[in-house]
ZADO-1210 file (C-alpha; in nm, 4 decimals, padded with zeros to 6 digits):
<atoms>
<atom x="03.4466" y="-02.0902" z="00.9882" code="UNK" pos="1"/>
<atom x="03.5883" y="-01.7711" z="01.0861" code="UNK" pos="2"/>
<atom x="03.9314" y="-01.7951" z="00.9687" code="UNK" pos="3"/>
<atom x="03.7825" y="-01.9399" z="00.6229" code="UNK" pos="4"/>
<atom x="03.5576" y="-01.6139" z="00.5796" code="UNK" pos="5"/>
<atom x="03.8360" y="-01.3696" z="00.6698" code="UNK" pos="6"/>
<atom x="04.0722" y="-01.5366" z="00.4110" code="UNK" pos="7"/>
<atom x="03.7994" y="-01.4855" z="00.1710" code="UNK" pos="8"/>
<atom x="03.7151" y="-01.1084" z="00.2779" code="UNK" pos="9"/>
<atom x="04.0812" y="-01.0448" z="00.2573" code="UNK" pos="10"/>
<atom x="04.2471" y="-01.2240" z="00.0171" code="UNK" pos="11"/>
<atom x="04.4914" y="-01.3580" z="00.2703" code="UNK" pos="12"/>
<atom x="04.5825" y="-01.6984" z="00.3873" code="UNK" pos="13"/>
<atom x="04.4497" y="-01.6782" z="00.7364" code="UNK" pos="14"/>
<atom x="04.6127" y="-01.9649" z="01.0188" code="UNK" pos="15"/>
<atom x="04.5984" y="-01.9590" z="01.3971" code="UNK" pos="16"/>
<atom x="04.9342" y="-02.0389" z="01.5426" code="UNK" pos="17"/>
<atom x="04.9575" y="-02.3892" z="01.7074" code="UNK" pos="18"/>
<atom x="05.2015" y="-02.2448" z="01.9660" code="UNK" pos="19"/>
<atom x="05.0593" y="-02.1250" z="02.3303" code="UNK" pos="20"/>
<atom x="05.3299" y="-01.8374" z="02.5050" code="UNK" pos="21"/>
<atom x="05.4455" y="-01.8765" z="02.8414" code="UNK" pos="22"/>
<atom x="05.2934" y="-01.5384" z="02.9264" code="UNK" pos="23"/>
<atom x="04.9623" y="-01.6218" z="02.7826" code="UNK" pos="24"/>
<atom x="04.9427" y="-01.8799" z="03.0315" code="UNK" pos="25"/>
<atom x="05.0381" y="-01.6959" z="03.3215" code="UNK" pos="26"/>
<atom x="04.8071" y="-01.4311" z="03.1988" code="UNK" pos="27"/>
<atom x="04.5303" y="-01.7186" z="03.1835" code="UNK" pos="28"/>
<atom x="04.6097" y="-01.8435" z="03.5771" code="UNK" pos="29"/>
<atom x="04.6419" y="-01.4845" z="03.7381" code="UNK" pos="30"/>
<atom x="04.2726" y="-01.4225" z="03.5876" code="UNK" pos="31"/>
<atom x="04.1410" y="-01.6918" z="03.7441" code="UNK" pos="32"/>
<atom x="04.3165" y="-01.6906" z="04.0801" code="UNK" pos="33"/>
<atom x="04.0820" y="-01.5716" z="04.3225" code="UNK" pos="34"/>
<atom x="04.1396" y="-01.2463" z="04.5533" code="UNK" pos="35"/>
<atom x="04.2361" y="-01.4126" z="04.8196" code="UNK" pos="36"/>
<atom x="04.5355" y="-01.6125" z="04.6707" code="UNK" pos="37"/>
<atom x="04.9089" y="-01.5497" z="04.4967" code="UNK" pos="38"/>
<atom x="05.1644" y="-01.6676" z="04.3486" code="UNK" pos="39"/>
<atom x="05.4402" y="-01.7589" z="04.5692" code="UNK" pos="40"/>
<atom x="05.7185" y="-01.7901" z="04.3047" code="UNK" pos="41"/>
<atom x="05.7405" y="-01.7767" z="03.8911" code="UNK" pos="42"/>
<atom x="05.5040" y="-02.0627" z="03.7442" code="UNK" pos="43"/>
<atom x="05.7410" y="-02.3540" z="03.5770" code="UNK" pos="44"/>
<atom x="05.6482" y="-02.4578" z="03.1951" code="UNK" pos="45"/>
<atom x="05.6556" y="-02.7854" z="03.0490" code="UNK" pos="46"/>
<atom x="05.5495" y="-02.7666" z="02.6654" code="UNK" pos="47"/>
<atom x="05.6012" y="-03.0979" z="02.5605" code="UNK" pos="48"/>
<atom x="05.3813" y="-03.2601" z="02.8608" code="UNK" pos="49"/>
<atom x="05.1151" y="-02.9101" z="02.8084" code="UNK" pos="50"/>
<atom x="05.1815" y="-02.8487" z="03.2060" code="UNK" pos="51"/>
<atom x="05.2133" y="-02.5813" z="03.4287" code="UNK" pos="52"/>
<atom x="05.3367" y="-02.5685" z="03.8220" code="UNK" pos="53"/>
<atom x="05.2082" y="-02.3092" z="04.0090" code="UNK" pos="54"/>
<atom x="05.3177" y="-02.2768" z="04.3636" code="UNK" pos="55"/>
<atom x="04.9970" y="-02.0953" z="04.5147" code="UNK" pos="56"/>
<atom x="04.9534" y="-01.9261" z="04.8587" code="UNK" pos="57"/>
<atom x="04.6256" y="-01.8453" z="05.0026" code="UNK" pos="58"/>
<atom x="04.2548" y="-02.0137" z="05.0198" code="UNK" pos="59"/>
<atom x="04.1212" y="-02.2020" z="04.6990" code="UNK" pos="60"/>
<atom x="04.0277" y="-02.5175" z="04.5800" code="UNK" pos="61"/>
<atom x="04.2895" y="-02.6641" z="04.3723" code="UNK" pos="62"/>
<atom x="04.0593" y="-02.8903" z="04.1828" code="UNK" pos="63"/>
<atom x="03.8166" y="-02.6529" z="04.0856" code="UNK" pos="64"/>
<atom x="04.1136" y="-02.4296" z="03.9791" code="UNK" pos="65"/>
<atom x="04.2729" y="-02.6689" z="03.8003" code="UNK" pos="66"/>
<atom x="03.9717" y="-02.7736" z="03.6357" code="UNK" pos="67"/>
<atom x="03.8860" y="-02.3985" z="03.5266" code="UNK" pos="68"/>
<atom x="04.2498" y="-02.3771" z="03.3779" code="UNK" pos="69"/>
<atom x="04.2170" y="-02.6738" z="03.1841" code="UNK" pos="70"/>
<atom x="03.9226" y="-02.5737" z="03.0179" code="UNK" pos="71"/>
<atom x="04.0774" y="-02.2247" z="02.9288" code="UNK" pos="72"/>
<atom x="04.3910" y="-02.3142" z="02.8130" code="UNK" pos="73"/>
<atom x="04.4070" y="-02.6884" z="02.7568" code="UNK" pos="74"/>
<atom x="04.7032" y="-02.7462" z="02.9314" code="UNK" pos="75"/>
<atom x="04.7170" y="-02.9422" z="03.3151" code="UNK" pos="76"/>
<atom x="04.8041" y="-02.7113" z="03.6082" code="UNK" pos="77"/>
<atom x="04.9956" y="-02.8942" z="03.9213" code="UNK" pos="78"/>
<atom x="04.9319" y="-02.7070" z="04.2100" code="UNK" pos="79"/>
<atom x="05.2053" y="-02.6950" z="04.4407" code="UNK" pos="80"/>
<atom x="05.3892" y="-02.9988" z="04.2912" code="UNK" pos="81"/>
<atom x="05.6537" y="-03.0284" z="04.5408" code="UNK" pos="82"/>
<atom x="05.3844" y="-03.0113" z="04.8609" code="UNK" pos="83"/>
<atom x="05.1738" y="-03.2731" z="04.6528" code="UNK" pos="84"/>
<atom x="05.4126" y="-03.5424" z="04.7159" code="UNK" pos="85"/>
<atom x="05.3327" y="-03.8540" z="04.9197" code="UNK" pos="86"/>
<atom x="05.6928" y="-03.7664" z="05.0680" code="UNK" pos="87"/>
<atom x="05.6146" y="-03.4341" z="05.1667" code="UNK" pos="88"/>
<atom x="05.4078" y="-03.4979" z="05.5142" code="UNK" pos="89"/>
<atom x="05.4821" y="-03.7184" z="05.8171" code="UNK" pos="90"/>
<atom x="05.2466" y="-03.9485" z="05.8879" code="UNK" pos="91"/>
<atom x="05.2350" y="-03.8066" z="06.2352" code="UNK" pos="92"/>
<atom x="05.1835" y="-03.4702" z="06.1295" code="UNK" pos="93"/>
<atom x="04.8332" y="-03.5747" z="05.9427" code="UNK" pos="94"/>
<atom x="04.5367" y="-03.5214" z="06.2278" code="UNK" pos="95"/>
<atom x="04.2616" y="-03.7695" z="06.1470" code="UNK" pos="96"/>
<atom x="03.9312" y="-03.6343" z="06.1242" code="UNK" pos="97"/>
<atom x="03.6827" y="-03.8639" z="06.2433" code="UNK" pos="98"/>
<atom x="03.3422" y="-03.9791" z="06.1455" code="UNK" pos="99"/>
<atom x="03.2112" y="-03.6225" z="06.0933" code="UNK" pos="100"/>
<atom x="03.1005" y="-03.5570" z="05.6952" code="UNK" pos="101"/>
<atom x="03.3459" y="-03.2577" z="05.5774" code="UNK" pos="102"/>
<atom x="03.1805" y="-02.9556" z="05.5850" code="UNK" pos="103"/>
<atom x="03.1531" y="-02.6665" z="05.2736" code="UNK" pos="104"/>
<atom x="03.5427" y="-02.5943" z="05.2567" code="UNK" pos="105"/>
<atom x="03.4954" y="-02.2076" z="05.3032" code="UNK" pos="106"/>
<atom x="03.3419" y="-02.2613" z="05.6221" code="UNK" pos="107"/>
<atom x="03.5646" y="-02.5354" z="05.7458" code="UNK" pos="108"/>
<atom x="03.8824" y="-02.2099" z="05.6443" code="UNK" pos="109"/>
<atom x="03.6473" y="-02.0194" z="05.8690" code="UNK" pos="110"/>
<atom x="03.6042" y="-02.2136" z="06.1721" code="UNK" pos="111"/>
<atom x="03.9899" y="-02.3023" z="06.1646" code="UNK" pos="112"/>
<atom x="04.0801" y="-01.9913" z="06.1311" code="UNK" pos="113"/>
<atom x="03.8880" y="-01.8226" z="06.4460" code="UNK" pos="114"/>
<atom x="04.0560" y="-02.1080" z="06.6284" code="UNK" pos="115"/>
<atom x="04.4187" y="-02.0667" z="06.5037" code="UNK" pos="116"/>
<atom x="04.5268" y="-01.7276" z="06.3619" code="UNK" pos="117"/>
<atom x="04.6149" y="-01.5936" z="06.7355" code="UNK" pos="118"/>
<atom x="04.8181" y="-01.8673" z="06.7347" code="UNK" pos="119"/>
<atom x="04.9883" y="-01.8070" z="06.4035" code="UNK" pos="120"/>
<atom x="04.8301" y="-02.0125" z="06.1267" code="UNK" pos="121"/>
<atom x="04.9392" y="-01.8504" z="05.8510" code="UNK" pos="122"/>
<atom x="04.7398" y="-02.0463" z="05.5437" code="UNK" pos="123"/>
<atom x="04.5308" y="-02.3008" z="05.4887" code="UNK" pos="124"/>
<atom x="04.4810" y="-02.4774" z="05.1970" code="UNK" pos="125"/>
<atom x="04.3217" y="-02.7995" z="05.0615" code="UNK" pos="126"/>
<atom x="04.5176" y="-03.0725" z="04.9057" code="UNK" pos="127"/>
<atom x="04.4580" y="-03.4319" z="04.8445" code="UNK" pos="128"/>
<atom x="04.1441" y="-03.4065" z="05.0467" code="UNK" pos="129"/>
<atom x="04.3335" y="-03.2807" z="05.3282" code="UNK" pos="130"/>
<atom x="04.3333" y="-02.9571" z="05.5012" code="UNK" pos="131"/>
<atom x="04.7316" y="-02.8256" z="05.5272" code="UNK" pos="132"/>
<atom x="04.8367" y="-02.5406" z="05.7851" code="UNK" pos="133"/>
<atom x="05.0939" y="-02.3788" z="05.7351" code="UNK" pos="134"/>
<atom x="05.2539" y="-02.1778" z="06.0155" code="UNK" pos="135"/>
<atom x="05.6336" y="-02.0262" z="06.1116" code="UNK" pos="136"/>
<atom x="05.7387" y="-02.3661" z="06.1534" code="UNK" pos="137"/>
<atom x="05.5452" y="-02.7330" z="06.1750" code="UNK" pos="138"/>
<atom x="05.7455" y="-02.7246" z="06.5677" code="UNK" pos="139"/>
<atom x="05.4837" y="-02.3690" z="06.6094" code="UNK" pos="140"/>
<atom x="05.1718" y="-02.5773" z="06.4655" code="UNK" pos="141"/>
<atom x="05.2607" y="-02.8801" z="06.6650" code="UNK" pos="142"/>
<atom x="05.2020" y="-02.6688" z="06.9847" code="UNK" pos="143"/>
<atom x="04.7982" y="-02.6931" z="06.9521" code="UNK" pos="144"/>
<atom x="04.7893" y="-03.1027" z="06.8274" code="UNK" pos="145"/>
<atom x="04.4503" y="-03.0263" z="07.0862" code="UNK" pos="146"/>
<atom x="04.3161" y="-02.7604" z="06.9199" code="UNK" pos="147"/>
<atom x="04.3671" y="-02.9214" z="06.5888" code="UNK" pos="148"/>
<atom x="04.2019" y="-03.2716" z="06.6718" code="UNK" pos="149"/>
<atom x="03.9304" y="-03.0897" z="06.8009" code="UNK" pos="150"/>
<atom x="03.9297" y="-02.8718" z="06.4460" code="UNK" pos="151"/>
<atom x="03.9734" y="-03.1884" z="06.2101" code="UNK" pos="152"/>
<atom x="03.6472" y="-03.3668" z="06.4293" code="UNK" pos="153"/>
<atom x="03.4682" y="-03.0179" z="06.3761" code="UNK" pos="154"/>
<atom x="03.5142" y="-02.9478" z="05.9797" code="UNK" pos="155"/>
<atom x="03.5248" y="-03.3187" z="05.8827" code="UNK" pos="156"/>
<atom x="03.8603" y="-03.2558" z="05.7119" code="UNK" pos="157"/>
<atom x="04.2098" y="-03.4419" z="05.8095" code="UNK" pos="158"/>
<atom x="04.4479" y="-03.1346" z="05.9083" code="UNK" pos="159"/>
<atom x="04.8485" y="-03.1902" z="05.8335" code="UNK" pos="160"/>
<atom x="05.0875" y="-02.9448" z="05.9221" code="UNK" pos="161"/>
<atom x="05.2841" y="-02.8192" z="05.6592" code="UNK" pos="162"/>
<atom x="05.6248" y="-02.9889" z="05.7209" code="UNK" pos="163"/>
<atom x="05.8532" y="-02.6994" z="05.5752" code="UNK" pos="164"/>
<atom x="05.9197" y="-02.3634" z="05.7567" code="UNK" pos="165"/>
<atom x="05.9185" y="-02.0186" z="05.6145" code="UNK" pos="166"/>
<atom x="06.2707" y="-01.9539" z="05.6589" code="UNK" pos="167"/>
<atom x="06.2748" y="-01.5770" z="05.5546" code="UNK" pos="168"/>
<atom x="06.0201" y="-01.5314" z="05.8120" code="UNK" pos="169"/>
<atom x="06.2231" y="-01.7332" z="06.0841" code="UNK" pos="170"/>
<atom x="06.5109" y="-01.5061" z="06.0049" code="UNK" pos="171"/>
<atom x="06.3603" y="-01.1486" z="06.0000" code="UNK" pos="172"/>
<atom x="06.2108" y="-01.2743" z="06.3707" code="UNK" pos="173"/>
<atom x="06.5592" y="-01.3370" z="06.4658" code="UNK" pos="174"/>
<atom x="06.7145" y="-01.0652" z="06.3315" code="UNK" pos="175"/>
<atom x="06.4945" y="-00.8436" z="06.4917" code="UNK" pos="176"/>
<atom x="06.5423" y="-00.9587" z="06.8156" code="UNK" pos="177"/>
<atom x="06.9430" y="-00.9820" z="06.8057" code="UNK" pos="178"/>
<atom x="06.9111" y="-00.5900" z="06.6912" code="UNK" pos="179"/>
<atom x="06.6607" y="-00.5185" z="06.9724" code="UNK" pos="180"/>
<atom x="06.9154" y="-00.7248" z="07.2033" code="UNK" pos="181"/>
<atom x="07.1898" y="-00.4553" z="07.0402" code="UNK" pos="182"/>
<atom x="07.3836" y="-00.7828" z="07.0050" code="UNK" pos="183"/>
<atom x="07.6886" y="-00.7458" z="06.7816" code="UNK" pos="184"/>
<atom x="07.6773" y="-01.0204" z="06.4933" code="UNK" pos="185"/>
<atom x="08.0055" y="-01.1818" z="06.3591" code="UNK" pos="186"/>
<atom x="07.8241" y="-01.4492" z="06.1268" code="UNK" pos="187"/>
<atom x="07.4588" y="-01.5104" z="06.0511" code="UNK" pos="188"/>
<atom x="07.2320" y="-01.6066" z="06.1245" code="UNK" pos="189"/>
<atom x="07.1706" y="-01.9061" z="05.9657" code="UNK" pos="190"/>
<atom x="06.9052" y="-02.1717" z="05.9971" code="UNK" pos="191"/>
<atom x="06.9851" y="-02.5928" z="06.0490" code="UNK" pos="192"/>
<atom x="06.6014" y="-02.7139" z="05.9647" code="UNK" pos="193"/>
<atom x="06.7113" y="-03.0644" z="06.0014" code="UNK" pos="194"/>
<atom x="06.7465" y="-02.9495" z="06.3747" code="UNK" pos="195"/>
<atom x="06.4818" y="-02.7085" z="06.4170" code="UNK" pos="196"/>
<atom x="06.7884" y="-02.4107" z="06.5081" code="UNK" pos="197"/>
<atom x="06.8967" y="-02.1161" z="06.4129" code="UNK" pos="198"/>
<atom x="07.2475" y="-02.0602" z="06.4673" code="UNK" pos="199"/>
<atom x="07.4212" y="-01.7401" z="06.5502" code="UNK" pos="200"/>
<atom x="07.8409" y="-01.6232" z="06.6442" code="UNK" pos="201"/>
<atom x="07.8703" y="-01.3243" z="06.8331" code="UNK" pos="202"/>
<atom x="08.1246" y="-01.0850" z="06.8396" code="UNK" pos="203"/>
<atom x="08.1240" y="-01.0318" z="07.2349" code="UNK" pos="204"/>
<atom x="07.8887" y="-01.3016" z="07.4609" code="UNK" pos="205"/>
<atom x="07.5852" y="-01.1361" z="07.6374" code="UNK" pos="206"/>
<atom x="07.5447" y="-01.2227" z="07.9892" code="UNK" pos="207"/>
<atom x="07.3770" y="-01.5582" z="08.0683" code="UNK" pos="208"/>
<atom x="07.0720" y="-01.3946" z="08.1527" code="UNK" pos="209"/>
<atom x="07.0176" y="-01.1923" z="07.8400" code="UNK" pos="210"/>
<atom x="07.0816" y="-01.4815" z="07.6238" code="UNK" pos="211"/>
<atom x="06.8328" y="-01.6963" z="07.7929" code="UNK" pos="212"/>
<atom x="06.5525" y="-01.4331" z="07.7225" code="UNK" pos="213"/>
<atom x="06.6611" y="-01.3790" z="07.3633" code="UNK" pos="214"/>
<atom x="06.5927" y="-01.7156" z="07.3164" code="UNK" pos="215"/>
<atom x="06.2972" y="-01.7986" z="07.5005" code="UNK" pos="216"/>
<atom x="06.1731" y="-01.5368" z="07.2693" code="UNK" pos="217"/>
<atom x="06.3030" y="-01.6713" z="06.9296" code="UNK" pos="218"/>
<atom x="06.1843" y="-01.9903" z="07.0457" code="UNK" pos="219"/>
<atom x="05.8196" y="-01.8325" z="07.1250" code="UNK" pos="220"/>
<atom x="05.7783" y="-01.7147" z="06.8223" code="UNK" pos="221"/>
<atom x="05.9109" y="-01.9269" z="06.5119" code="UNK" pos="222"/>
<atom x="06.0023" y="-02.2536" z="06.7315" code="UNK" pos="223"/>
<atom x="06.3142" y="-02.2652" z="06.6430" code="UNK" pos="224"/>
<atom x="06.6110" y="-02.3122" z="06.9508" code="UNK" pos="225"/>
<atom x="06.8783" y="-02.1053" z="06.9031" code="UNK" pos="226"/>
<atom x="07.2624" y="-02.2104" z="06.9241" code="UNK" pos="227"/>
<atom x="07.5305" y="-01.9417" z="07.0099" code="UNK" pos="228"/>
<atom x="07.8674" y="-02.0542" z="06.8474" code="UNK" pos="229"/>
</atoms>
């Protein structure tokens, strides 16, 4: 083989190392990743199992990705481990979808898409045979349960709403509207996701009237109620 007929060219003992580098890994994933997806934090490595856990934002399929990375590397790649799990998704946040056949995938991100970006979808993503959205919040997505059964019947695909919110988001919409408010902070804000609020103490209260707008607002756009303490 090669190695053989370099030792003998050379003179040298000629070995390939049995190791595989964290980097060459991550090297091997971001080459395959298409355009239209990222990595949402640093992959996690587990050597002694040969896996890898990517947490992946965008449009792709996770089989055929996985599948691709196998092959390159030899090593299993978990996509989005944590969303994965069975635990992950309320049964009432799954929309059934019907008798319908699923259509190709890329046109099924299409169609919902049209339908649900003015409303603030911000990815879509298939898992498990499932299409997940994932907006502001799940209380944002829940807002167009129409819309979405409609969606699910039309791209043959069960739709869940991703049940976690993206918190940094929540809180630059907030923050921006307390500064636009010239409101003068004494603590937070800070977010109670068990509750669906965002919690905020004020040096001075606004009148009733402000505060009701400010929050109508917040509420509008991340779905989140927010408590003045």
């Amino acid at each position: 083989d090669l190695m053989d007929e370099l030792s003998e060219r050379t003179g040298w003992d000629v070995t390939s190392s049995p190791t595989v580098t964290q980097q060459a890994l991550q090297n091997a994933l971001m080459e395959m990743l298409p355009s239209n997806a990222a990595l949402a934090k640093s992959l996690s490595y587990f050597m002694d199992k040969r896996e890898v856990h990517a947490e992946l934002n965008g449009d792709f399929d996770d089989a055929v990705l996985a599948a691709r990375f196998k092959a390159m590397t030899g090593f299993t790649l978990r996509i989005n481990p944590k969303l994965s799990s069975t635990t992950a998704v309320e049964s009432a946040d799954v929309i059934p979808s019907g008798e319908r056949e699923p259509i190709e995938i890329n046109a099924a991100y299409g169609v919902i898409r049209a339908a649900l970006e003015s409303h603030g979808l911000m990815r879509a993503g298939l898992k498990n045979g499932q299409i997940v959205l994932t907006f502001i919040s799940p209380q944002v997505g829940a807002r167009h349960r129409e819309t979405l059964a409609r969606l699910s019947n039309e791209v043959g695909y069960p739709l869940v709403l991703h049940p976690h919110p993206d918190q940094a988001a929540i809180l630059a919409r907030v923050n921006q509207a307390v500064r636009s408010a010239r409101w003068q902070v004494r603590k937070g804000p800070g977010l109670r996701t068990d509750r669906g609020e965002v919690t905020l103490s004020l040096a001075r209260l606004p009148p009733a009237e402000q505060i009701a707008a400010v929050s109508a607002q917040i509420e509008a756009e991340t779905g989140y109620k927010l408590v003045i303490g």
